[in-house]
C-alpha positions in Angstrom: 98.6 73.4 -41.2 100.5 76.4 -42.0 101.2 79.1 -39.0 99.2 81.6 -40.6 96.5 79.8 -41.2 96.5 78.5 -37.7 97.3 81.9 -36.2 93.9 82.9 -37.9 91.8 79.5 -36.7 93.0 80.4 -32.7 91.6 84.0 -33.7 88.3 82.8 -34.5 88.0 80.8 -32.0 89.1 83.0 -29.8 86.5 86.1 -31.1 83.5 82.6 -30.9 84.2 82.1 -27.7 84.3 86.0 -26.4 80.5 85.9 -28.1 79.9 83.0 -26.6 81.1 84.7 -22.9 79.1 87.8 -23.7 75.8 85.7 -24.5 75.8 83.5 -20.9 76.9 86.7 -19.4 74.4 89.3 -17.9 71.9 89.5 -20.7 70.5 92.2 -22.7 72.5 95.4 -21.6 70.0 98.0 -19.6 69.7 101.5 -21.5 70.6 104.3 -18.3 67.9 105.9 -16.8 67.3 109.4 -18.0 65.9 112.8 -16.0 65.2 116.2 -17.0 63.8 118.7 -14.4 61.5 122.0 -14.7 62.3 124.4 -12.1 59.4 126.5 -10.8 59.0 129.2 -9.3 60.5 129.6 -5.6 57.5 130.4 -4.6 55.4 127.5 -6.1 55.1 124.1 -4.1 53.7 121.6 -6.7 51.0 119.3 -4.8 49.0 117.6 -7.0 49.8 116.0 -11.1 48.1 114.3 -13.5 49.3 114.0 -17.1 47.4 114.0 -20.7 47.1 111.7 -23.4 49.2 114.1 -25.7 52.2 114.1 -22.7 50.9 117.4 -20.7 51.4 117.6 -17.3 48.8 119.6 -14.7 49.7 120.4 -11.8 48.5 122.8 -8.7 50.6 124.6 -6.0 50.0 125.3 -2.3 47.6 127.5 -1.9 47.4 128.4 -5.6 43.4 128.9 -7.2 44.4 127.7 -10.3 45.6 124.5 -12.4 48.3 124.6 -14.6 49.3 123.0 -18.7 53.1 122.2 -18.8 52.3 121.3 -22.9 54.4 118.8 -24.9 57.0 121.3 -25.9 57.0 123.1 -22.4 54.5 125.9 -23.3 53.1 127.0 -19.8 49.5 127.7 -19.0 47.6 128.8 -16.3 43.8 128.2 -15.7 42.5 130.0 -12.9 39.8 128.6 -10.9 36.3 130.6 -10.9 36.3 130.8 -7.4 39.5 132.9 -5.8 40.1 131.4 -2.5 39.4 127.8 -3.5 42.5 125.2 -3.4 42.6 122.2 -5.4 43.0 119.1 -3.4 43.9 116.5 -5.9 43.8 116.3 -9.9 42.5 113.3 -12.5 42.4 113.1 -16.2 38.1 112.0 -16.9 37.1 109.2 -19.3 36.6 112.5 -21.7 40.0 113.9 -21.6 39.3 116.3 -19.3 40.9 117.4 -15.8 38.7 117.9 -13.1 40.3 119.3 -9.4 38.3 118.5 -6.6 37.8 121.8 -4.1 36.0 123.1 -1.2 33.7 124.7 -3.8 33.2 122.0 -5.9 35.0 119.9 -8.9 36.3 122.1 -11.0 36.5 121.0 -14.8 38.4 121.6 -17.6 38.2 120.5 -20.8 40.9 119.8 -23.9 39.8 123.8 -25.2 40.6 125.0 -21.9 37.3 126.4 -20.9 36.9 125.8 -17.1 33.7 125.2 -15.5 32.4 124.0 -11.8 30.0 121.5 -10.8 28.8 122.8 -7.3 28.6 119.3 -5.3 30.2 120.5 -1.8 33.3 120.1 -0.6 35.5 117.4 -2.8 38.9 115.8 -1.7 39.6 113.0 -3.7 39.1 112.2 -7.0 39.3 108.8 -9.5 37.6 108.2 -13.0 36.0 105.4 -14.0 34.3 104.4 -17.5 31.6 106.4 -17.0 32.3 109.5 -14.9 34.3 110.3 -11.7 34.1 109.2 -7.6 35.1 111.4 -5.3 35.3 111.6 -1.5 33.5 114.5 0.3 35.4 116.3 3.2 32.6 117.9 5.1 29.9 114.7 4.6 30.8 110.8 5.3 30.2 109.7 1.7 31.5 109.0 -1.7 29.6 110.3 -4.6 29.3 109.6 -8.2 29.1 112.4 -10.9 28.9 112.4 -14.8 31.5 114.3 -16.8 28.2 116.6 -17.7 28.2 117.5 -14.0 25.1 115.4 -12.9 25.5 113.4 -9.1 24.4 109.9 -10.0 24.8 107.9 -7.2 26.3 108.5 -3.5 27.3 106.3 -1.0 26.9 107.1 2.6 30.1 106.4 5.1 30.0 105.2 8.6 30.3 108.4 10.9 33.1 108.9 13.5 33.8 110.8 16.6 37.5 111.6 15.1 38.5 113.0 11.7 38.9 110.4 9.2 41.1 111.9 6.1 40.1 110.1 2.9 43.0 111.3 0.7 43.0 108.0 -1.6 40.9 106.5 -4.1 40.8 104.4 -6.9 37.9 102.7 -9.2 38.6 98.6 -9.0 37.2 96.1 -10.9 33.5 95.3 -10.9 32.5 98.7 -9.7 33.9 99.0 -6.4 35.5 102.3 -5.3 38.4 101.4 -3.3 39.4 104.0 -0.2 42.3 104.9 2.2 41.3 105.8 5.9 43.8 107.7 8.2 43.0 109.0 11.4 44.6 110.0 14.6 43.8 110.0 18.4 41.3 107.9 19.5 40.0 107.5 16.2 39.1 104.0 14.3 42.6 102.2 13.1 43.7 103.2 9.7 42.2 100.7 6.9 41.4 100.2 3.7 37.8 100.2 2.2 35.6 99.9 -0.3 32.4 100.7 -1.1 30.0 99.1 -4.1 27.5 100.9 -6.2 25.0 99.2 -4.5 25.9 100.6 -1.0 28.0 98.0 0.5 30.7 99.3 2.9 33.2 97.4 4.1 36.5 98.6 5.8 39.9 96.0 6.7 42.1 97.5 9.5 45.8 97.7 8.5 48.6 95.8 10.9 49.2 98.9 12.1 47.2 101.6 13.8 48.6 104.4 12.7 50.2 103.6 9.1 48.7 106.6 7.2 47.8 105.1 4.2 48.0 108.0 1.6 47.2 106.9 -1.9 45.5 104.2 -4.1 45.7 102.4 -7.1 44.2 99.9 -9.0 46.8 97.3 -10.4 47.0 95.1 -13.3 46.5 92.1 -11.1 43.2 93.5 -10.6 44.3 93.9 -7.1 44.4 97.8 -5.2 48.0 98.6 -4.3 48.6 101.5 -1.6 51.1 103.2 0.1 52.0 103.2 3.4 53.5 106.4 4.7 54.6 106.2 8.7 54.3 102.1 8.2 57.1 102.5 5.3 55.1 99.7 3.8 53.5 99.4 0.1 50.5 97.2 0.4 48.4 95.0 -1.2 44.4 93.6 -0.7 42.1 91.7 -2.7 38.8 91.6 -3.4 38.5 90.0 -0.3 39.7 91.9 2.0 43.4 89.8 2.2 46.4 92.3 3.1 50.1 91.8 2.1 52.5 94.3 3.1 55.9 95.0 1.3 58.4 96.8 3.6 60.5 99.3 2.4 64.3 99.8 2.3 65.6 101.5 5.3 62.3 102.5 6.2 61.6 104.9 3.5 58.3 106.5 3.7 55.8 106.3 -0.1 53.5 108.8 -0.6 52.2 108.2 -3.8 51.7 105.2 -6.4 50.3 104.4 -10.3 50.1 101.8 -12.4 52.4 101.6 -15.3 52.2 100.0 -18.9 55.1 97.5 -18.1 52.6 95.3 -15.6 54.0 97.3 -12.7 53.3 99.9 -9.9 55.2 103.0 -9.4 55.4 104.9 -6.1 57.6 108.2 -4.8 59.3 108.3 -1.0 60.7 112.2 -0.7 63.7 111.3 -3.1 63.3 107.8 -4.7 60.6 106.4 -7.2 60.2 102.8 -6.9 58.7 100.2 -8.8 57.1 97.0 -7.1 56.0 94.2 -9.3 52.4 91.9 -8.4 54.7 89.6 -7.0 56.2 92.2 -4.1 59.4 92.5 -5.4 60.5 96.2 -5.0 63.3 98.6 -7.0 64.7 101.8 -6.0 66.4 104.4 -8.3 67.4 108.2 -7.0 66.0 111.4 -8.6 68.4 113.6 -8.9 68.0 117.0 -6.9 64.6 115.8 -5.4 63.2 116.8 -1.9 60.1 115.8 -0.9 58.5 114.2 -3.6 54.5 113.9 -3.1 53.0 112.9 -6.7 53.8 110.6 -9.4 51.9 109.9 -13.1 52.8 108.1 -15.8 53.3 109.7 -19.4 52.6 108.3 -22.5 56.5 108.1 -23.4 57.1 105.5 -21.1 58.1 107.6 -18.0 57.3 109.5 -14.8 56.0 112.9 -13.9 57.1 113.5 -10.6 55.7 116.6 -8.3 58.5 117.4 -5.8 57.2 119.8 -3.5 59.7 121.6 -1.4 62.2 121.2 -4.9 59.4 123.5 -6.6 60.0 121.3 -9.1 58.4 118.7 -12.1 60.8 116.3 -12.3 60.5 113.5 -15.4 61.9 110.4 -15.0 62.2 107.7 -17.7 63.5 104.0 -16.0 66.2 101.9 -17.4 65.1 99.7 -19.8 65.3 96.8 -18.2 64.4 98.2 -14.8 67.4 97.1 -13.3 67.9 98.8 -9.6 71.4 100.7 -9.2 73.5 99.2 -6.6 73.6 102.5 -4.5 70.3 102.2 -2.0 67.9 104.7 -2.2 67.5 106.1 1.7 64.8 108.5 3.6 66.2 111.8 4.1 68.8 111.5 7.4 71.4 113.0 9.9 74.3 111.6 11.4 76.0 112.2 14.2 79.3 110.5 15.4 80.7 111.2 18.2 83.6 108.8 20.1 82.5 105.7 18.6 79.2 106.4 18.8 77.4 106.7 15.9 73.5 107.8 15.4 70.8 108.0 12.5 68.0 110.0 12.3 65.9 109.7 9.5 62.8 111.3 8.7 59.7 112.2 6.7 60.8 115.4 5.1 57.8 118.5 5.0 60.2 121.3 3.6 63.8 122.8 2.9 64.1 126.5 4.2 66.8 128.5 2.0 69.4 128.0 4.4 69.0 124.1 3.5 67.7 123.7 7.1 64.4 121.0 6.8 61.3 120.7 8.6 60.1 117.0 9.3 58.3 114.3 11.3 58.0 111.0 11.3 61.5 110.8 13.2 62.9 107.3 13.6 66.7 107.2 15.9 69.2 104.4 15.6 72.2 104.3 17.4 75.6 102.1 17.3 78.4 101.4 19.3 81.4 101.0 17.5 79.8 99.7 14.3 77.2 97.5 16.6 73.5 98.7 16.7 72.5 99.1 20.2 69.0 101.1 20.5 66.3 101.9 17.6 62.8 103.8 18.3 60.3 105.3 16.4 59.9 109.0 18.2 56.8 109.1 20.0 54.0 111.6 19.2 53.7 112.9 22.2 55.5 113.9 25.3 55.7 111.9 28.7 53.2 113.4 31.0 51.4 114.7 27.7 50.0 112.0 25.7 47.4 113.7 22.9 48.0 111.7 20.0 46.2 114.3 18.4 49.1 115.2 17.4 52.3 114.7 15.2 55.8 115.1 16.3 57.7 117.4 14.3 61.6 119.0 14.2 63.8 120.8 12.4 67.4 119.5 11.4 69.4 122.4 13.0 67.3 120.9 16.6 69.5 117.5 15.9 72.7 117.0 17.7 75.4 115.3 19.4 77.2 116.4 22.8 78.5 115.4 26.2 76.0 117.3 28.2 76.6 115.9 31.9 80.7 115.8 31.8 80.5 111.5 32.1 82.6 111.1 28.8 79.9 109.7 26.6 77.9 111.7 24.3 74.2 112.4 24.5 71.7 112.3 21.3 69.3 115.6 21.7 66.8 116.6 19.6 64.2 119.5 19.9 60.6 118.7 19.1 57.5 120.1 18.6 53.7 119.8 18.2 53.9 122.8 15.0 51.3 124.4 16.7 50.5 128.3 17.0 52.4 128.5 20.5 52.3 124.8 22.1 54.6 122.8 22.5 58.1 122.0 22.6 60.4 119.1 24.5 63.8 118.2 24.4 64.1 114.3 23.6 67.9 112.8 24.9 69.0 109.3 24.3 72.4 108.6 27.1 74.5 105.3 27.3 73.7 103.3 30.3 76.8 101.2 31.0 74.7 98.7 33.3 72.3 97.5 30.2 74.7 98.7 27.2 72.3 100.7 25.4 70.7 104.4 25.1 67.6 105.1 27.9 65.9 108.1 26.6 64.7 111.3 28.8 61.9 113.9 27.6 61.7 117.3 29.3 58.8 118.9 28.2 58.7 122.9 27.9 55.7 123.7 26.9 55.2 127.1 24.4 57.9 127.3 21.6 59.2 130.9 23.3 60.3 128.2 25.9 62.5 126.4 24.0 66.0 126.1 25.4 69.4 127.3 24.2 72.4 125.6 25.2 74.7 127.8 27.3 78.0 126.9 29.2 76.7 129.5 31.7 79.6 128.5 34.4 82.6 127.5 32.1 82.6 124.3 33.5 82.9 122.5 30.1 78.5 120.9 30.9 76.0 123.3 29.3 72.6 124.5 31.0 69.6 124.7 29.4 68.6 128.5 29.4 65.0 128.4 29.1 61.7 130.6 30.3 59.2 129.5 32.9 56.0 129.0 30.5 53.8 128.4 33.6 53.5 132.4 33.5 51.8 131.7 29.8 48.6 130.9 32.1 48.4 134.5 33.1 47.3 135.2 29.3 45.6 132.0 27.6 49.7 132.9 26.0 48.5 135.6 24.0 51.4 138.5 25.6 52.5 136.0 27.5 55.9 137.1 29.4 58.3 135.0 30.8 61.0 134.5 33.2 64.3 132.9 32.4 64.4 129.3 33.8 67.9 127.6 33.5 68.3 124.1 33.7 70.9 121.7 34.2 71.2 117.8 33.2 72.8 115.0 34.8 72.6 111.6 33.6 69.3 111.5 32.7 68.0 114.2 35.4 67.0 117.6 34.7 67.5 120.4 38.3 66.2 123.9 37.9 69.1 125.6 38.8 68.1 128.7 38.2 69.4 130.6 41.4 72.7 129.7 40.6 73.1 132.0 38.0 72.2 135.5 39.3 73.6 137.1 36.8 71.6 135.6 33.8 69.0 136.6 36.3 70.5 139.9 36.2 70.7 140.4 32.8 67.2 139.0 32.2 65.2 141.4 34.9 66.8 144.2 33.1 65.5 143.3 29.8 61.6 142.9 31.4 62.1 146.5 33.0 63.2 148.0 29.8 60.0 146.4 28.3 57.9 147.6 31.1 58.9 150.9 31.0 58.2 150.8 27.2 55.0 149.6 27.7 53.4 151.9 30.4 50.0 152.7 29.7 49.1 149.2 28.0 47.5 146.1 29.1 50.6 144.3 28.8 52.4 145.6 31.4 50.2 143.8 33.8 52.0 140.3 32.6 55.4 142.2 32.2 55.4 143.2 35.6 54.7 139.7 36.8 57.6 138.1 34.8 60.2 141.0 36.5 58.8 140.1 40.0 59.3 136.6 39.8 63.1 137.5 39.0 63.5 140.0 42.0 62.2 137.5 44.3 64.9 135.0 43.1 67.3 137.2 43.6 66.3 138.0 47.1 64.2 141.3 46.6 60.6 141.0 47.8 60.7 144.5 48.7 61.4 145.9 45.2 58.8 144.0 43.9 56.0 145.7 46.7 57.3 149.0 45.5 56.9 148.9 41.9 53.4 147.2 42.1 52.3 149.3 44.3 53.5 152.4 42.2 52.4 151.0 39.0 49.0 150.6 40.9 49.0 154.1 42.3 49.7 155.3 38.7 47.0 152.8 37.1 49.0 151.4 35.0 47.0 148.2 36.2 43.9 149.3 35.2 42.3 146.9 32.8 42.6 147.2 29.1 40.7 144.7 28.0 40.7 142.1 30.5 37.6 143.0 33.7 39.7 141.9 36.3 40.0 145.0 38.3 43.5 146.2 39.3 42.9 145.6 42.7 41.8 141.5 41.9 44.8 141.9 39.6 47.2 142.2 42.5 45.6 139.7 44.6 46.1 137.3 41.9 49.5 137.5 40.7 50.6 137.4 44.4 49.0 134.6 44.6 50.0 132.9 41.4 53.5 134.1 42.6 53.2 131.7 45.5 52.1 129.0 44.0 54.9 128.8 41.3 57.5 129.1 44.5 58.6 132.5 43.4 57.1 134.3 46.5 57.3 132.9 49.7 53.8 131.4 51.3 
């Protein structure tokens, strides 16, 4: 055989067997996943979605009366509701191609002209279509109704009653004519569950493993099975007809809010910056979407791809999957900070709720985790409440610049502090510290509860000695005024390995500094009701710093002038007086 010709058999052979490599390798390649975003207003907080058969979106805002056409070729159109104040709680595409949004007033419809009428049912929440019409869940009644797409009721379905709240945000039409429902509640309130309800009346509700997993939303799958998410469980779930639960954990405890079936034999579901896909067999994917923050809706378009409602983004975001739906290797996480600090390394993750334009977010369910030296040593889910406080009518909530790192007591190991609250009008706030404990190697937390958020501390190196105090105010003085003109003294605290000391003496001239500013405010305020509670803050800082008789003068003079008449209060001044002395006493300001 002559070279050439062999040179030219070895190239053959060699380009056969390079085929031959390529088939056995990794398959058919997977096309990249594509995104393309539209930016709303700064203003506008999408909430709800639901998409078209000719590929527009709909969508609502926070606290926006009207429902909004993103069209094909990105035309925008708004459709106002017909009543001004009423908010759309969730959106649906009908068996007749229209949108109805469930409100407080009513379900709003609107049909493929755009004329927008309301069928005046109550107070709707959720909303699902079936062949024939719509279900929907009823906020002010226990019940589920059925209604035609001409507006007529044709069937309802009374719920159990409870003593709490149950929220019924989920819903979904199954097979065979059962209405499917999620039920989240808080307190002493039944366990979260799932339930369903037959057009024949038949309730039936299945606790989840958890008590308080706040299941969100509902779908039906193609299994003919209802797949839900799982938000403070971090679970996607699964029951059957029968009432038979499988739960599907997700990674790194990343919290779903929404889910939909998809044309591929699928569901789809959103965390705040993942979508995920989970087949009927459990098996769960995770890709990033780019720029997203907190992302509360998802819907599947005719193209093949996602409409995504990303809420403190102010932004649709459309997502089309790789084809196949191959995962990336990069995990998708919740949103988190860490801290390191000597070795010490801690992750908090959360549930985000918003992003302020300083980038600062606002969040809850808070979960810590903290290593030694590349070794986990100590993991909790933050509690609800406070110890010594424990209404779980509550949610814990914090904000990321509350989230830090530092050695607080001077022992050469770092503490974990974060600052938490109830998000309520004034109450309450707590500080939450995680410290090593050499003896058990691992973190012990402390909670100091402050009480109203004008009590929350600032950390102050107040002495220079390198261990900051906690300069706070004493919000026992918010009983005085129910908190309404509340006034406070300063209350500084120190912390010592797990110990918090009022130490508030010691620093006389934060004292100082702080009695000045009430007087300034009292003179200010002469003639007002306020100066009543003014006064009282000032006196309890004169008697700290050793000057009972300053305080007899001025009340007495304000009295004489009757500056502690009563405004609006009908305590007389005189009663007045004999109170706050007493209260005075009580708190240890005043001797007994």
């Amino acid at each position: 055989m002559g070279r050439a010709r062999l040179r030219r058999t070895r190239i053959l052979l060699l380009v056969l067997l390079a085929v031959a490599l390529s088939a056995c390798g990794a398959g058919p390649r997977s096309s990249p996943a594509e995104q393309r975003n539209v930016v709303l207003d700064s203003a506008e907080q999408p909430e709800t979605l639901a998409v078209s058969d000719d590929g527009s979106v709909w969508f609502t805002t926070e606290f926006s009366s009207a429902v909004t056409r993103l069209g094909p070729k990105g035309q925008r159109t708004e459709y106002p509701l017909l009543h001004e104040d009423e908010i759309p709680y969730d959106l649906v595409r009908g068996p007749d191609g229209a949108i109805y949004a469930p409100t407080d007033h009513g379900v709003n419809r609107i049909d493929p002209r755009g004329a927008v009428s309301t069928f005046d049912v109550g107070w709707a929440l959720a909303i699902t279509a079936d062949d024939d019409g719509l279900w929907y869940t009823s906020f002010g009644e226990p019940q589920v109704e059925h209604i035609t797409t001409e507006g007529t009721v044709d069937g309802t379905i009374a719920l159990p009653e409870h003593d709490e709240f149950v929220d019924r945000s989920g819903i979904a039409a199954g097979p065979n004519g059962t209405v499917w429902l999620t039920e989240a509640s808080t307190g002493e309130g039944p366990p979260d569950a799932i339930a369903s309800v037959t057009a024949g009346g038949s309730y039936a509700r299945w606790p989840l493993p958890e008590r308080r997993a706040r299941p969100l939303r509902i779908a039906s799958g193609p299994d003919g099975e209802l797949w839900f998410t799982e938000e403070r469980a971090h679970r996607i779930g699964r029951i059957t007809d029968e009432g038979k639960i499988s739960e599907y954990p997700l990674p790194l405890e990343s919290a779903p809010t929404d889910i939909a079936a998809a044309a591929d034999g699928a569901l789809w579901f959103t965390t705040d910056t993942c979508i995920g896909r989970v087949t009927t067999k459990g098996q769960i994917s995770m890709w990033p979407v780019a720029g997203a923050r907190e992302l509360v809706r998802i819907a599947a378009a005719p193209d093949g791809g996602f409409w995504l409602a990303d809420h403190s983004g102010h932004a649709l975001r459309h997502f089309t999957p790789p084809d196949p739906p191959v995962a990336p290797n990069d995990a998708c996480h919740p949103p988190s900070i860490v801290l390191d600090a000597d070795g010490m390394r801690a992750v908090v993750r959360y549930k985000r709720l918003d992003t302020f334009e300083d980038g600062e977010d606002f969040f809850t369910d808070i979960r810590v985790r903290i290593a030694r030296h590349g070794k986990e040593v100590f993991s909790e889910a933050v509690p609800d409440h406070a110890p010594g406080y424990p209404d779980r009518d509550y949610t814990v909530y914090g904000y990321s610049s509350d989230v830090g790192a530092r050695d607080l007591d001077g022992d050469g190991e770092a503490e974990v502090l974060l600052e938490l609250n109830w998000n309520g009008t004034h109450c309450c706030s707590w500080s939450r510290l995680y410290r090593f404990d050499r003896a058990q190697r691992t973190y012990v937390p402390t909670t100091h509860f402050w009480g109203n958020a004008a009590a929350s501390p600032k950390l102050r190196d107040l002495d220079r000695d390198g261990r900051p105090e906690f300069v706070s105010a004493d919000d026992r003085f918010s009983e005085l005024t129910g908190y309404a003109g509340a006034m406070r003294p300063i209350q500084i605290w120190s912390y010592d390995r797990g110990i918090f000391s009022d130490v508030t003496r010691s620093h006389p001239k934060s004292i100082e500094r702080d009695a000045a500013e009430l007087w300034r405010w009292y003179l200010q305020e002469r003639g007002k009701g306020t100066v009543r509670y003014v006064l009282a803050a000032w006196a309890a800082d004169q008697y700290l710093l050793g000057r009972p008789e300053a305080v007899e003068r001025a009340l007495s003079d304000a009295f004489a002038r009757g500056e502690l008449d009563p405004e609006f209060e009908s305590t007389s001044a005189q009663d007045y007086l004999r109170m706050i002395r007493a209260f005075l006493r009580k708190t240890g300001y005043a001797p007994d």
